[in-house]
N, C-alpha and C positions, 0 to 999 in steps of 0.2 A: 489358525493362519499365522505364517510367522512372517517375521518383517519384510524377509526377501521376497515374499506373495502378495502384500500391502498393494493392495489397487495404487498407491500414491507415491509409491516407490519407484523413484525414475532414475536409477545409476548414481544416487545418491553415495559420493564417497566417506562417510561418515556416518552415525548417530550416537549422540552422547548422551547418556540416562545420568542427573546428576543428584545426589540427596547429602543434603548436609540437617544429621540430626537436632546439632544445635541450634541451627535458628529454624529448622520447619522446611526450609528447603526443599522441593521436590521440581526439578526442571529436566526440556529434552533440548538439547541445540541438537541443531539438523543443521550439516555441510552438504549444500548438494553439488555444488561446483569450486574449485579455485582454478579452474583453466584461465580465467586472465587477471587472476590476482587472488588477495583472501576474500575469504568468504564472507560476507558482508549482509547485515540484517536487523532490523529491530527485536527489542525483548520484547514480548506481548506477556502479561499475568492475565490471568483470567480460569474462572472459573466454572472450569469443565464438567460436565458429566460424569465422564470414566477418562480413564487414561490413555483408551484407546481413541478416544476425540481428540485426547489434545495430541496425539503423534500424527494421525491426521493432519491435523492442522500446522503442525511443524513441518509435514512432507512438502506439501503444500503450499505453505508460505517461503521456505526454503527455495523450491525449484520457481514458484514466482519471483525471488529476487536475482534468482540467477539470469532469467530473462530480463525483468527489469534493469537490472546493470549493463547487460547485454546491450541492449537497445540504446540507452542514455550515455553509451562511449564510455563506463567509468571502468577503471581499473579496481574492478572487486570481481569476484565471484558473488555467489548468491549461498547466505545461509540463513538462519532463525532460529529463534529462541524462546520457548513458551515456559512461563513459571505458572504450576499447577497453583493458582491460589485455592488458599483455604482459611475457612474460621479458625480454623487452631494457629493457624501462620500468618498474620496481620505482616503486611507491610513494616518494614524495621529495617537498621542499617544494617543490624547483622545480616539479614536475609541478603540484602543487594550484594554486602561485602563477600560473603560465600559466592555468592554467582557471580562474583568478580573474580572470583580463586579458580572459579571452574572456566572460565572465560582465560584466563590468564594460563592455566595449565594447557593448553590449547594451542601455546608457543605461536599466536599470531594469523593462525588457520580460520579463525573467526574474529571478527571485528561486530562486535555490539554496540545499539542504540537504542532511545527512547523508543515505543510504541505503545499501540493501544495498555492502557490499565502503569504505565509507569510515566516517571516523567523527568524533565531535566535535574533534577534535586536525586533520585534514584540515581541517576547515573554519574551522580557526583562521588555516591558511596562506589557504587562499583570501580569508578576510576582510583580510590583509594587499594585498588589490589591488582589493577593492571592498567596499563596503557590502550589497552586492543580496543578502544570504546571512544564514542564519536557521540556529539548533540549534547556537548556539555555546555555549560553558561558564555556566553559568546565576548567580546574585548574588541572596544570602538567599532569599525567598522569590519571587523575582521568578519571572516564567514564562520558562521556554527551559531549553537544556541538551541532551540526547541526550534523543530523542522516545520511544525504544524502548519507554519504560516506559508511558506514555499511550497508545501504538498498544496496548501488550497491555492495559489497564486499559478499554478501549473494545470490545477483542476480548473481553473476560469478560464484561463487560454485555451484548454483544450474544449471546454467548452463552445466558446465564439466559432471555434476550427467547427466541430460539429453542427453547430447550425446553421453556419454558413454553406455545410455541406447538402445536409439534407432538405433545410427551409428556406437556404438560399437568401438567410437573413443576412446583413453586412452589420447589425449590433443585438446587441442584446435587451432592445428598450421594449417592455411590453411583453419579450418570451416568459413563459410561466413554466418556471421550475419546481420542482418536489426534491427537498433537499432531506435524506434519510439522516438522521443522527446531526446535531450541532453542537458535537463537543469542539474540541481544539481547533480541527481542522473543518468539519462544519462549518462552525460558528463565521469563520473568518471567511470561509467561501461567500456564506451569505451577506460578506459585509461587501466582498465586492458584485456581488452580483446587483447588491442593492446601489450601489454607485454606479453601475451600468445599467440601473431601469429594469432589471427583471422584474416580476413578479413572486412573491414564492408561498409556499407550501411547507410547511417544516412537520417533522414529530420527533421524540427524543424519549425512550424510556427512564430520562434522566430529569426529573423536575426542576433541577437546577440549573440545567442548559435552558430546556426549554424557559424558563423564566428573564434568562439574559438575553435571548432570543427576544423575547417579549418586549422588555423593556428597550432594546439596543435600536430595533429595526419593527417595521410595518408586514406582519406575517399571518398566516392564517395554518393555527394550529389543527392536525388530523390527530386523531388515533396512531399509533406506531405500526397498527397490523393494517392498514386503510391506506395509509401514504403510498403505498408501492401501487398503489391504481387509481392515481390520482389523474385527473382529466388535465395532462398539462403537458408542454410540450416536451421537457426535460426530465427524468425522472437521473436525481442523483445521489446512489449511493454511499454515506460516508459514515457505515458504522460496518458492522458485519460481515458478512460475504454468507455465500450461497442463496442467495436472493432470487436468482434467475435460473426456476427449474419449468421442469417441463408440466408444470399444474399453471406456476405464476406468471410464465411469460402468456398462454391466451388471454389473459386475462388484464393485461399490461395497455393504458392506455397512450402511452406517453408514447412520442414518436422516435425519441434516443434516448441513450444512455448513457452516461456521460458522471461516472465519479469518482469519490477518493479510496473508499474501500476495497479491500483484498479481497482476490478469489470472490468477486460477484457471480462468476459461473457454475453450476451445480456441479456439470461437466463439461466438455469440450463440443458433445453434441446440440446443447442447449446454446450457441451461437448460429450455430444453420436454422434452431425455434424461432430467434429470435430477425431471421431474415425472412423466414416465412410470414411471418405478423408481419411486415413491414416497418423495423425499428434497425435502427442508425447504433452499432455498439461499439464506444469509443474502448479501447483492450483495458483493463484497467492497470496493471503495470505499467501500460505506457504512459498513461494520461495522471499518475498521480506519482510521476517518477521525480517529482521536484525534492521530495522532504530525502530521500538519497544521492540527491546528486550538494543538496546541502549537507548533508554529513561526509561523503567525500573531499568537497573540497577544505570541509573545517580538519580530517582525518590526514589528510595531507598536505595542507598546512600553505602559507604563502599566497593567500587568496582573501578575495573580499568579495561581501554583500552585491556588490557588482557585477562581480563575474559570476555568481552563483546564478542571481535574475538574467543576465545574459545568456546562460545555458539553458535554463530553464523557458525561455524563449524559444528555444526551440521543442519544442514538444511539440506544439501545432504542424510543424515542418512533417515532424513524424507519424504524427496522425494523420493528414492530409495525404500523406503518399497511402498508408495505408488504405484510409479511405479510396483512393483513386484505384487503385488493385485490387479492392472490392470490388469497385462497380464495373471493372472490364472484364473482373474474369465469373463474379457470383461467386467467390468464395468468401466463408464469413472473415468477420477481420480478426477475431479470434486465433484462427489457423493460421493467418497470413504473419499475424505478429508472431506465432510460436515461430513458425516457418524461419524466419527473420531472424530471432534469439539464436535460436539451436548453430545458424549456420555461423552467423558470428561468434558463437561459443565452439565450435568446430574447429573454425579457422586458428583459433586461439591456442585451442590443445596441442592442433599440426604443430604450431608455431615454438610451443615447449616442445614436445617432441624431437624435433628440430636443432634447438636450443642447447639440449642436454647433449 
């Protein structure tokens, strides 16, 4: 199968295979759109299988930011970048600095940030070899910094939106959440859910989250394979994706879904699964669009912590219409949001077209 056959290949303008021998190097940026600006996306490392998972996962993550931006009004496109980790390639400045060079030869077409497996200190090296990179260490009240904490502050809003929708709850005191993963952005979900009376549920294949977890907040630890069917009203995603296939949603006892990780859908069809169970799916691009709309405004500069929460305030706005266009026409919100992206990304292309 070659790439133009890639079940995940959606008009994808780009893919860059990149390897720098000397530091171990092995990465793919994926450009799937710059129709209404550059392409914009976080670095994820992580360690793949084969290399055909991680372009997967590049195709993937890519055309989800393209939506995601889409939806959140920012002037990016949608791209990603996954670094093949390996034992022989330990994290190191050289590594990041290379991937700063390949980032940079890219004359602007990609704009990179922290993600899963990297973090604000990474992308301090990489900004040492280009400019194109956002979610660096933040200055007074300026906007930027590690996003983690706006991803989960977007993830909580969009949450209350959700239960208000489907439970018909006006707060969150007393709902029982199942929070997947409590790293960066986890962790901090659960700090405000716990300052709003949730209940929660946690598991983290990471002992070290899980133990700050312990220590930080009143939680009740699962299993990692058990959490996803947890008797609770909220089940939220915030490590992995593909969570939501057509084995694990009958089996899903939670009544919404509602969280910070990518690509929770297995496919596109696994959103109509999950309207047949009778569960509430908040898009996940939409609802965890905070931690890029803080690296835009840090990315372009003239902005503060303020206006970043301000935008990010509306996220609920966004999901609530979706939600509502759900329930009048029965279609999942899955679709409705793609629906949504695409045509805003449409109008966008007209509009260069136009232009030129």
């Amino acid at each position: 199968m070659g790439v133009f056959d890639h079940p995940e290949f959606d008009q994808h303008e780009s893919l860059h295979f990149i390897q720098d021998p000397g530091s171990g190097l092995m990465a793919i940026i994926a450009i799937h759109s710059t129709a209404l600006g550059p392409a914009a996306g976080g670095c994820r490392r992580w360690q793949y299988a084969d290399d055909a998972i991680a372009l997967t996962d590049a195709l993937r993550l890519s055309r989800g930011m393209t939506y995601k931006n889409a939806i959140a009004g920012l002037k990016f496109g949608g791209g990603k970048a996954v670094i093949l980790a390996d034992e022989s390639a330990p994290k190191s400045t050289e590594l990041f600095r290379a991937f700063g060079r390949a980032v940079e030869g890219l004359g602007g077409r990609y704009v990179t940030a922290e993600d899963v497996g990297c973090t604000v200190d990474d992308m301090r090296y990489v900004n040492q070899e280009t400019d194109y990179v956002s979610g660096l260490p933040k200055s007074g009240d300026s906007a930027g910094g590690d996003p983690s904490p706006i991803t989960a502050l977007g993830v909580f809003l969009g949450i209350q939106s959700a239960v208000k929708a489907r439970l018909g709850a006006e707060s969150l005191h007393g709902i029982r959440v199942a929070v997947q993963g409590v790293g960066h952005v986890g962790l901090n979900l659960c700090r405000l859910l716990h300052e709003a009376g949730a209940k929660l549920t946690v598991a983290d294949v990471n002992h070290n989250h899980l133990q700050q977890a312990r220590d930080e907040l009143p939680v009740i630890e699962v299993a990692p394979g058990e959490l996803i069917y947890s008797d609770v009203d909220v089940l939220a995603p915030c490590a992995l994706g593909n969570i939501l296939t057509s084995v694990t949603i009958p089996k899903l006892r939670a009544r919404i879904i509602a969280g910070a990780a990518n690509n929770q859908l297995a496919t596109e069809a696994d959103g109509a699964r999950l309207i047949e169970h009778g569960i509430l799916y908040a898009p996940d691009y939409v609802i965890n669009a905070g931690g890029i709309i803080n690296v835009a405004h840090e990315y372009y500069g003239n902005s503060s912590e303020e206006r970043v929460r301000d935008e990010v305030a509306r996220i609920p706005e966004r999901l609530d219409a979706i939600f509502a266009k759900a329930d009048a026409t029965g279609q999942p919100t899955n679709v409705l949001a793609d629906e949504w992206a695409r045509r805003i990304v449409a109008a966008g292309r007209s509009e260069s077209t136009v232009a030129a």
